[in-house]
N, C-alpha and C positions, 0 to 999 in steps of 0.2 A: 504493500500500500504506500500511495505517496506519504511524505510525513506531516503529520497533523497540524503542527505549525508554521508547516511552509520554511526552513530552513533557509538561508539563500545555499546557491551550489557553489562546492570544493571546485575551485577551478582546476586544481592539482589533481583532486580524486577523478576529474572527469576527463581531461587528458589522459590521466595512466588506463582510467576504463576504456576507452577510446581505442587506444595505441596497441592496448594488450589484445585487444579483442582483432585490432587488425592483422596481428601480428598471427592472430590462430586462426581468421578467415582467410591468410595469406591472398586476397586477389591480385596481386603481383605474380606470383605463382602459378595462379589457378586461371591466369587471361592465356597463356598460352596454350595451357594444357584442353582452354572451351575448343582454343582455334582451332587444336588439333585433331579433337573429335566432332569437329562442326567443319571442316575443311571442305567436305562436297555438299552442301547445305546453301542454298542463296543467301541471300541479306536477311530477306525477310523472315525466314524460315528460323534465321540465327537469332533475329528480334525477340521472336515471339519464344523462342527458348530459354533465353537471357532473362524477359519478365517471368514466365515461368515458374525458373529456377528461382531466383530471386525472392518471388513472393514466398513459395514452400519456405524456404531456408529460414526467410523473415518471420513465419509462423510459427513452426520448429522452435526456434531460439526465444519467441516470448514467451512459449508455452510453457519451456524452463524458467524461462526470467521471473514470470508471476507465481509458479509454482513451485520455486526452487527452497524456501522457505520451507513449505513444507512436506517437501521429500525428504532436506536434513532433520527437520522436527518425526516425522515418520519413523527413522529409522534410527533416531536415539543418536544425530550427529552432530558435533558442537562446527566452529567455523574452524576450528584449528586440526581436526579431522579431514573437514574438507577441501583445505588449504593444501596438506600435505598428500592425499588422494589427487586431489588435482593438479598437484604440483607432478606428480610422478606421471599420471598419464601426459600430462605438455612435454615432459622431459621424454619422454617415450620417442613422442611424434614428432620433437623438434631431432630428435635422434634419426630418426628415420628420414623425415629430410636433407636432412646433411647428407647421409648414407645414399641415397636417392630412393628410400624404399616406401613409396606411396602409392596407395590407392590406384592412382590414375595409372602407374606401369602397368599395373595388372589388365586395363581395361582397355578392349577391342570397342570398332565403330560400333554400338547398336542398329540393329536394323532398323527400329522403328527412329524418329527424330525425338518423338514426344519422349519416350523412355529414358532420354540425356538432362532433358530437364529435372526430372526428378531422382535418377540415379544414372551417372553417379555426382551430376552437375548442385543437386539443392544438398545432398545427402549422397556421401560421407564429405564428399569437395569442399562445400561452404558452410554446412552445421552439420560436422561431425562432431567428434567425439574430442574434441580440441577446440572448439568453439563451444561446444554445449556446456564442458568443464569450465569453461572462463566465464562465460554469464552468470553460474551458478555461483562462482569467487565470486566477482565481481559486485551482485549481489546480497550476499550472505557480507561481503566486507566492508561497501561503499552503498550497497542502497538498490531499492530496485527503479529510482531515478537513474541513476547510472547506467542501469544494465539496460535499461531502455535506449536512452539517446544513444548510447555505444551502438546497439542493434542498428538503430535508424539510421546513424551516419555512416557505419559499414555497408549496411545494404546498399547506400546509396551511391556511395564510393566504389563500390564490388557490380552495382550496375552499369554506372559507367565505363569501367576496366572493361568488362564483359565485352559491350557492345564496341568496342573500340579497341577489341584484342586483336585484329591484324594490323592497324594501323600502330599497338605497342611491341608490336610481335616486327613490324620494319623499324621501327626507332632504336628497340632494345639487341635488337637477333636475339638469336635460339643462346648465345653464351653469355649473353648480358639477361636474358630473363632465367635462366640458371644460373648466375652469380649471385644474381638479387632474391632468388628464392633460395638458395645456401643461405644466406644475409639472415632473411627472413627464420629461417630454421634455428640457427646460433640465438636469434635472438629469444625466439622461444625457448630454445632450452635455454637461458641465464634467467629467463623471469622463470621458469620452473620451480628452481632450484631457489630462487628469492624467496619463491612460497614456500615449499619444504623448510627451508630455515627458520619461515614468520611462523609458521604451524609447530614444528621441533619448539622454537625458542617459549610459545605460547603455553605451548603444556608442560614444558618443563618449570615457567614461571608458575602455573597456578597448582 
């Protein structure tokens, strides 16, 4: 719930919400990897996948955001629980990007178009299991004011990327958007392991 007294907002809190979330929807990442499974697809075809994908992902990640309270209330979880949980699965997945070992290698064209929009473009691509984990911090640490605008300006950020993944795909080439998704990966795993320590330090103080 918003907070009853209307709080003004952590401009600090909502940067790192912001940043962190961007860093686990990686659309830097994830613009070349659309082009590459959308490569024999028209424009339009690409359009209407891009919003698609987009809105899933966007519903996805609020459904956590609003109900992420009480999944950890559910299951007997404090945030210092959650922090170090969460911290381990980013640490996981920023591992595995460095490594290059994602999702998307695994994945051939889908016959259908539609089926890209939803998997594996909304899910695991944009609200996996590294995005769903960061809302949920996010959240549980900073507010579910946070975890929202984070959603909303990632989305919105990650729709433009989308639609505009051939033309970042000639700016960057194929080694400059694999530098910046390595980038991208490192950086997740250091906020990982930021959590793991905040979660460690947190129960060891209480």
């Amino acid at each position: 719930m918003l907070s009853a007294n209307l709080e003004p907002i952590n401009i600090d809190h909502l940067v790192r919400s912001m940043l962190v979330l961007f860093i686990a929807i990686d659309p830097l990442g994830n613009a070349p990897l659309f082009y590459g499974l959308t490569a024999t697809l028209s424009d339009e075809k690409r359009r209407v996948i891009v919003r698609q994908s987009c809105k899933i992902a966007t519903i996805i990640l609020i459904v956590f955001a609003i109900g992420g309270d009480m999944l950890l209330s559910y299951f007997g979880l404090s945030v210092a629980d959650f922090r170090i949980s969460g911290g381990i699965i980013l640490l996981i997945y920023g591992i595995a990007g460095i490594l290059g070992w994602t999702e998307a290698s695994m994945i051939k064209h889908p016959e259908e178009a539609e089926t890209i929009a939803v998997v594996p473009l909304a899910t695991p691509l944009l609200a996996g299991p590294a995005a769903i984990a960061t809302v949920l911090y996010i959240k549980a640490v900073y507010g579910i004011e946070y975890a929202l605008v984070g959603i909303a300006v990632n989305t919105l950020i990650t729709f433009v990327m989308l639609n505009n993944s051939q033309k970042l795909m000639d700016i960057l080439g194929r080694n400059g958007a694999i530098a910046l998704s390595k980038i991208m990966s490192i950086l997740l795993a250091a906020i990982a392991i930021a959590m793991i320590r905040e979660g460690v330090l947190e129960i060891m103080g209480g």
